[in-house]
C-alpha positions as CSV (number, residue, x, y, z in Angstrom):
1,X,0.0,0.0,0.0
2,X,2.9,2.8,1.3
3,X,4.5,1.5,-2.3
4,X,1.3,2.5,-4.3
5,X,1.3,5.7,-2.4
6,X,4.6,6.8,-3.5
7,X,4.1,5.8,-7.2
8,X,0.7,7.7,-7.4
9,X,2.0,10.7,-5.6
10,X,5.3,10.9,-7.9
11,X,2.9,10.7,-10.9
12,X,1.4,13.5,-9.6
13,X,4.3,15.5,-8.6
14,X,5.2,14.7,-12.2
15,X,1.8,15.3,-14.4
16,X,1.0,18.3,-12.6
17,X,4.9,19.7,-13.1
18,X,4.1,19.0,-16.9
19,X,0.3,20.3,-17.2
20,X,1.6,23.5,-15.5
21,X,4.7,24.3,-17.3
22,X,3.3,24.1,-20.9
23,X,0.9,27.2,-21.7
24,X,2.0,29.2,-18.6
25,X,3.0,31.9,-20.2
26,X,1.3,34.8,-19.2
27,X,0.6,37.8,-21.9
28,X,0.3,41.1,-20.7
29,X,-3.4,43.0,-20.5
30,X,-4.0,45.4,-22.5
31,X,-3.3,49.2,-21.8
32,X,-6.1,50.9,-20.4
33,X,-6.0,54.9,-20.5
34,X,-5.7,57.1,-16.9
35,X,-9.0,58.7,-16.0
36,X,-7.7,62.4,-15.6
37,X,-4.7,62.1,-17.4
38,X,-5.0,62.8,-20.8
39,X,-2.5,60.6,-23.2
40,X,-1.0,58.0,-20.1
41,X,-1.9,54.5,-20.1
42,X,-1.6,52.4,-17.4
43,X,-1.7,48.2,-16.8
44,X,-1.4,46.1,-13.9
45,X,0.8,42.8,-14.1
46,X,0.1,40.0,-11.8
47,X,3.6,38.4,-10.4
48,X,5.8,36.6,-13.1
49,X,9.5,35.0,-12.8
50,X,11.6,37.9,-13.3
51,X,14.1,38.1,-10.5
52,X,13.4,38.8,-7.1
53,X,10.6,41.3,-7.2
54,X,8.3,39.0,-8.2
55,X,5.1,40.7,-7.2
56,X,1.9,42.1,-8.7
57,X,2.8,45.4,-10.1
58,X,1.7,48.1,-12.4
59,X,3.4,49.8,-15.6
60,X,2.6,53.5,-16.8
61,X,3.4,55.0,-20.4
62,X,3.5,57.8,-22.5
63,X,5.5,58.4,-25.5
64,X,9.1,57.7,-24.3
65,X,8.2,57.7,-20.8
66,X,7.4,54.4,-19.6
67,X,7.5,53.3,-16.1
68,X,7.0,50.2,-13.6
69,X,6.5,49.6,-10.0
70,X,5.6,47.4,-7.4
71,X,1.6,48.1,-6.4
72,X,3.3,48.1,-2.8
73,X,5.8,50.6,-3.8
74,X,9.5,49.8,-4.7
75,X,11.1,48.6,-7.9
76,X,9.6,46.5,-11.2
77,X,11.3,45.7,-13.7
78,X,14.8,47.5,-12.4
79,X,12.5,51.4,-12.1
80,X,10.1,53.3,-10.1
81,X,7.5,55.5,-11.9
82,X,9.5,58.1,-10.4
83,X,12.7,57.5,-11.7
84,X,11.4,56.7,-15.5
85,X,9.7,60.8,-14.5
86,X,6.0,59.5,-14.4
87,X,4.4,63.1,-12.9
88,X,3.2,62.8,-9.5
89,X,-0.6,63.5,-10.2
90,X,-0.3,60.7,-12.8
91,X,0.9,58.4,-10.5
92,X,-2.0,59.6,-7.9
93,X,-4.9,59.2,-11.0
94,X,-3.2,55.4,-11.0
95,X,-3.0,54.7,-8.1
96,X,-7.1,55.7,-8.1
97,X,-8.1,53.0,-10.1
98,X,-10.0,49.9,-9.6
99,X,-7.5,47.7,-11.1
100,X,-4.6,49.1,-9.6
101,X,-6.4,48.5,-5.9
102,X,-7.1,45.1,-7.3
103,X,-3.3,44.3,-7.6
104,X,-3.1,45.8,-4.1
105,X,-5.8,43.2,-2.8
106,X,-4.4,40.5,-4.7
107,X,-0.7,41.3,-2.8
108,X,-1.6,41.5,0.6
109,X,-3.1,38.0,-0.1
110,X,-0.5,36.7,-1.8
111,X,2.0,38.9,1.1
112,X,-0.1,36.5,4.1
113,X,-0.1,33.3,2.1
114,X,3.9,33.8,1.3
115,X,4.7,34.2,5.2
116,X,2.3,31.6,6.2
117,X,4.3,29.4,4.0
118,X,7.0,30.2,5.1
119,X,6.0,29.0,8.7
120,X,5.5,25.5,8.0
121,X,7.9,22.3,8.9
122,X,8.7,19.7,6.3
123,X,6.7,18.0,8.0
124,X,3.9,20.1,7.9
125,X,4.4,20.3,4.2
126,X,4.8,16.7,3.2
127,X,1.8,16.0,5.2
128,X,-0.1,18.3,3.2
129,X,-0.9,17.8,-0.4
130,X,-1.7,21.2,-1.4
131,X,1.9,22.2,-0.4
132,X,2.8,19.0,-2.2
133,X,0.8,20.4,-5.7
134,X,2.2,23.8,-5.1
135,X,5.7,22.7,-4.4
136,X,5.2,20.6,-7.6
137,X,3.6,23.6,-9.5
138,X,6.7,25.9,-8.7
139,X,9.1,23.6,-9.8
140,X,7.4,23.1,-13.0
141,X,6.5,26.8,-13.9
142,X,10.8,26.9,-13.3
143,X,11.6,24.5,-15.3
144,X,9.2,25.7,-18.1
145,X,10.3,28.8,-17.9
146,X,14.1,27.7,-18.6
147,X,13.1,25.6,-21.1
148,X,11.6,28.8,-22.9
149,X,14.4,30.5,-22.2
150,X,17.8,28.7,-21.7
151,X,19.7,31.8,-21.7
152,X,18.8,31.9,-18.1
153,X,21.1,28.9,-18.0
154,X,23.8,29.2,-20.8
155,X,24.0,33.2,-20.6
C-alpha cells in the first residue's frame, strides 16, 4: 500500500509539473488609458518569474516615458515610476483605479499566504498535499520557464 502511495503521488508531482509548465505563459493585458490624465496608459501585471521582485505590479506610459513599479511601492522591472519621470498627479490618477487597488488586494493576499508558507515544517508540508501540488507547481512553472528561455542557464 505505502508503495502504491509513493508511485501515485510521484505521478502527480510529475503530471501536474508538466500540465503547469506548458501554456503558462502569461501575456500582458491590454493598456487601459488614466482617468484624468489625458495621453497616459496604465496596466497592472500580476507576479511573473523575473528576478526577485516578483510581485503584482503596475506599468505606466506615455511616448518615451514608460514606467514600472511594485503596487506596494519599490522597484519593477529595475524602475520606479519616479525614476522613469512618471508626474506625481499621474501616479496619484493610477493609483485611483480599480484595477490598480485590485493588484493591491491581490498582494496583501498573496503577502499573508507567502509568510504563512514560510511558517511550515517539512513535515507540515509533506503532510499536506496542497503544499505538495504547489511545491510541484513551482518547480514546474521553473523548469518551463528555462526551457523557454535557456539563456537563463547558458548566458
Amino acid at each position: 500500500m505505502k508503495k502504491f502511495l509513493n508511485v501515485l503521488l510521484g505521478v502527480v508531482l510529475i503530471s501536474s509539473t508538466f500540465l503547469l509548465s506548458f501554456g503558462s505563459e502569461a501575456s500582458a493585458a491590454a493598456m487601459k488609458d488614466i482617468p484624468g490624465s489625458p495621453g497616459w496608459k496604465y496596466r497592472v501585471d500580476k507576479p511573473h518569474v523575473d528576478g526577485v521582485n516578483n510581485d503584482w505590479h503596475v506599468h505606466v506610459q506615455k511616448g518615451k516615458i514608460n514606467g514600472a513599479e511594485r503596487v506596494t511601492g519599490g522597484k519593477s522591472h529595475g524602475k520606479t515610476l519616479t525614476s522613469a519621470g512618471v508626474p506625481k498627479s499621474v501616479q496619484k490618477n493610477v493609483k485611483k483605479t480599480k484595477d490598480f487597488q485590485k493588484g493591491v488586494d491581490k498582494q496583501e493576499k498573496l503577502d499573508k499566504e507567502r509568510k504563512k508558507a514560510s511558517q511550515l515544517t517539512w513535515n507540515q508540508i509533506l503532510l499536506k498535499p496542497s503544499a505538495i501540488i504547489a511545491i510541484a507547481a513551482a518547480v514546474g512553472l521553473t523548469v518551463g520557464k528555462l526551457l523557454l528561455h535557456p539563456k537563463l542557464i547558458f548566458g
